[in-house]
C-alpha positions as CSV (number, residue, x, y, z in Angstrom):
1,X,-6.8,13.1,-7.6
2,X,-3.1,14.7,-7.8
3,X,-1.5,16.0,-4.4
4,X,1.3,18.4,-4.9
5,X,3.0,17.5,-1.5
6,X,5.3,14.8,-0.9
7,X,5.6,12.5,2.3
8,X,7.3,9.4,3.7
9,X,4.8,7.3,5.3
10,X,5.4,3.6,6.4
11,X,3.6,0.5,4.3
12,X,2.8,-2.3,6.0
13,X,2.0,-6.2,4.1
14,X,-0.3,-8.9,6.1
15,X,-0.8,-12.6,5.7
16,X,0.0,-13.9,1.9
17,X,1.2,-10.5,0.4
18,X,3.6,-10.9,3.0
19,X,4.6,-13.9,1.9
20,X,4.7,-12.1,-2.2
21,X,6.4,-9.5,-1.1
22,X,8.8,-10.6,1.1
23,X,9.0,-7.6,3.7
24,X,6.6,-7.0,7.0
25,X,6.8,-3.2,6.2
26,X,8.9,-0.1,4.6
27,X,9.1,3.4,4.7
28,X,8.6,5.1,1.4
29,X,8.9,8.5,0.1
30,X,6.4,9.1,-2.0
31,X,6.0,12.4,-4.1
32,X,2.5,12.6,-5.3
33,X,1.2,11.6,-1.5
34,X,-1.7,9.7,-1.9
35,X,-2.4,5.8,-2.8
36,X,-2.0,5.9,-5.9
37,X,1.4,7.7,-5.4
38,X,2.2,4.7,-3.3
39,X,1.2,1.9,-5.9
40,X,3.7,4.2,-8.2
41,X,6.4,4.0,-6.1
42,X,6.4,0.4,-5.0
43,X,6.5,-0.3,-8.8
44,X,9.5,0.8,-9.1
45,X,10.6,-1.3,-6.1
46,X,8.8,-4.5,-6.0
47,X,8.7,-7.4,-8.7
48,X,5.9,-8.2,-11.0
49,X,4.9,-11.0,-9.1
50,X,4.4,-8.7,-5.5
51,X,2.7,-6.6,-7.4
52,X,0.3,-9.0,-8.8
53,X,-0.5,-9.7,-5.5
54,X,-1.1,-5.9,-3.8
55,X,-3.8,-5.8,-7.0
56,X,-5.4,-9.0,-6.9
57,X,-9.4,-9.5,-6.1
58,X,-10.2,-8.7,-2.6
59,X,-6.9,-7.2,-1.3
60,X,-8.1,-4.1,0.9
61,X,-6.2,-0.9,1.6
62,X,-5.8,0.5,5.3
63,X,-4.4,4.0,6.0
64,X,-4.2,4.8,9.2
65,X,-6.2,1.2,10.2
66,X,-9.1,2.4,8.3
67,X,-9.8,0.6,5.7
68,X,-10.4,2.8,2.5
69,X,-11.7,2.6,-1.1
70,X,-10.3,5.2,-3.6
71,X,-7.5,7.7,-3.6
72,X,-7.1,9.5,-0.6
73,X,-4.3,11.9,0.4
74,X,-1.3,10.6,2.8
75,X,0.1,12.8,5.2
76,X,3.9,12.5,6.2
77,X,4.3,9.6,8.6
78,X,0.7,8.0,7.9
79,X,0.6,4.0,8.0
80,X,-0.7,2.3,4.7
81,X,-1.3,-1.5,5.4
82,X,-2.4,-4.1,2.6
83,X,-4.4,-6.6,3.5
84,X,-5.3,-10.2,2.1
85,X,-8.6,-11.4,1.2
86,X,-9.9,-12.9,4.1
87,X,-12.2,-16.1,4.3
88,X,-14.2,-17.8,6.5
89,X,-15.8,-20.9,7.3
């Protein structure tokens, strides 16, 4: 999926990626707006290491605090959150 449209929307890190990243959140602008227009763009602003983390097994991806699987399309001021695998006990 390719979106012509760009849009600066706000991504959001929980628990350990977090801790990889070092940041709570950013606003990005992001020209092919979708999530893998994201992952794009914070490659060319993250380390390899962070970014070894936002891949790893078991990391889910929120837009809009639903959680998502796949590529869907951002709109302007939409909230991406990464989340850690969780586990229980």
């Amino acid at each position: 999926m390719s979106s012509a449209t760009s849009a600066v929307v706000a991504v959001r890190f929980f628990g350990s990626l977090r801790e990889a990243v070092g940041l709570d959140a950013l606003a990005l602008d992001v020209e092919d707006a979708c999530i893998s227009g994201v992952r794009a763009r914070l490659a060319s602003v993250l380390c390899a290491d962070a970014l070894r983390a936002l891949s790893g097994q078991g990391v889910r991806v929120c837009v809009n605090q639903t959680i998502i699987r796949g590529n869907v399309e951002l709109r302007p001021g939409d909230e991406v959150a990464f989340l850690p695998p969780v586990t229980g006990g």
